[in-house]
C-alpha positions as CSV (number, residue, x, y, z in Angstrom):
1,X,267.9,150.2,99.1
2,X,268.9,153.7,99.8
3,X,269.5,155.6,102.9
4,X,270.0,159.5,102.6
5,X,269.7,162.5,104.7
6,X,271.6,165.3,106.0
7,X,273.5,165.8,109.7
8,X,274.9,168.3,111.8
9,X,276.4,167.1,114.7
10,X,276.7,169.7,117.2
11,X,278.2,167.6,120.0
12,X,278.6,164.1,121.4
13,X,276.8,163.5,124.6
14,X,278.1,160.1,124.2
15,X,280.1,157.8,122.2
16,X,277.5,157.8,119.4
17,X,275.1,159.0,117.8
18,X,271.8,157.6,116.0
19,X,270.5,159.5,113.0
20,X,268.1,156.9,111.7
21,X,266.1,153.9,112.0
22,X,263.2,151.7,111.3
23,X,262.5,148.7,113.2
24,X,260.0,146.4,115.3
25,X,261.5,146.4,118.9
26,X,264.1,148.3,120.9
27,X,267.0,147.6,118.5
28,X,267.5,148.9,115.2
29,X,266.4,145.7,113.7
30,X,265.5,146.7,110.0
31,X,267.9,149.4,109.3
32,X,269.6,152.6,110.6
33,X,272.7,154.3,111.1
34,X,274.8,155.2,113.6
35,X,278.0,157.5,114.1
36,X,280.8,156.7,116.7
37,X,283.7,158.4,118.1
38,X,285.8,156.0,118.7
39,X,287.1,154.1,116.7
40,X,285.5,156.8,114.3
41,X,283.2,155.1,111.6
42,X,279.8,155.0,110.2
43,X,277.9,152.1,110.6
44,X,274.6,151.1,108.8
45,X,272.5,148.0,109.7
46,X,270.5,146.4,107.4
47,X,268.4,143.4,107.9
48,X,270.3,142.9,111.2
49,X,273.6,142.8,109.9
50,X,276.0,145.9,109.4
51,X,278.5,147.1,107.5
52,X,281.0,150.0,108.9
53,X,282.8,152.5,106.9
54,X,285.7,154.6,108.7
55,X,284.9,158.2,108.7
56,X,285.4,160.5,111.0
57,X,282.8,163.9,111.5
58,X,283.5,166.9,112.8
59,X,281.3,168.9,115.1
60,X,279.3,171.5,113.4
61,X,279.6,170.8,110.2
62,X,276.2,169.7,107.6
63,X,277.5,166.6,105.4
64,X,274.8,164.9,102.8
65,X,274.8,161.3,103.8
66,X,273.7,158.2,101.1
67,X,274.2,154.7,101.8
68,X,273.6,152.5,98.4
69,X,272.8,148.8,98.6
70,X,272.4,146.8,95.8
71,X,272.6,143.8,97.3
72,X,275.9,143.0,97.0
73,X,278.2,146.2,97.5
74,X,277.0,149.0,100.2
75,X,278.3,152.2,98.9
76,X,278.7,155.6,100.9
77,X,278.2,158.5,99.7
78,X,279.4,161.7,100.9
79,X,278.7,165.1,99.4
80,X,277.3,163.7,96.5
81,X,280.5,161.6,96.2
82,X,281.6,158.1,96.2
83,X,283.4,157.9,99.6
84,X,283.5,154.6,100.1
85,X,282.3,151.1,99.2
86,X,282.9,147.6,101.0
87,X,281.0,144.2,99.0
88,X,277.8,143.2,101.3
89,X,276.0,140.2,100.9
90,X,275.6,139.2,104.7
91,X,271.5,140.3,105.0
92,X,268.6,139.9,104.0
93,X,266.8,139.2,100.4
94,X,266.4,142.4,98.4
C-alpha cells in the first residue's frame, strides 16, 4: 500500500492536523494520516492500527509525503527520500 501527496501547513488551529483518510464511520478506520505538534510526529493508520514516525513540520513549507507498506516495514518518505522506516506487521492482511 502506498500513501502520497503533498502538504503545506500554513498554521495549526489545533494540535493536529488531518491530511488524509478513507474510512466507513467517524474515525479514520481504513487509513489516513495525521500531523501533531506535540510530541511532533506523523502518524499513519492503517487497518486500525498506526504506526508514528517523529518529524517535526514547519509552517509554510510544501514537503512530498509517501508512506510505503509492504506488509511488514512502513517506510516514510520525505522529498523523495527514505526518512524513516519502523517494521509493521500489527494490521490487517495485504
Amino acid at each position: 500500500m502506498s500513501l502520497a501527496f503533498w502538504i503545506n501547513i500554513s498554521q495549526w488551529d489545533q494540535s493536529n492536523a488531518g491530511f488524509m483518510a478513507k474510512s466507513n464511520s467517524n474515525t479514520i478506520g481504513q487509513y489516513g494520516s495525521v500531523a501533531s505538534t506535540g510530541p511532533n510526529y506523523m502518524q499513519f493508520d492503517i487497518g486500525g492500527s498506526y504506526v508514528r514516525i517523529n518529524r517535526y513540520f514547519a509552517l509554510n513549507t510544501w514537503y512530498f509525503l509517501c508512506l510505503r507498506w509492504d506488509g511488514a516495514e512502513a517506510k516514510l518518505y520525505l522529498n523523495e527520500s527514505v526518512y524513516d522506516s519502523v517494521p509493521y506487521r500489527n494490521c490487517c492482511s495485504r
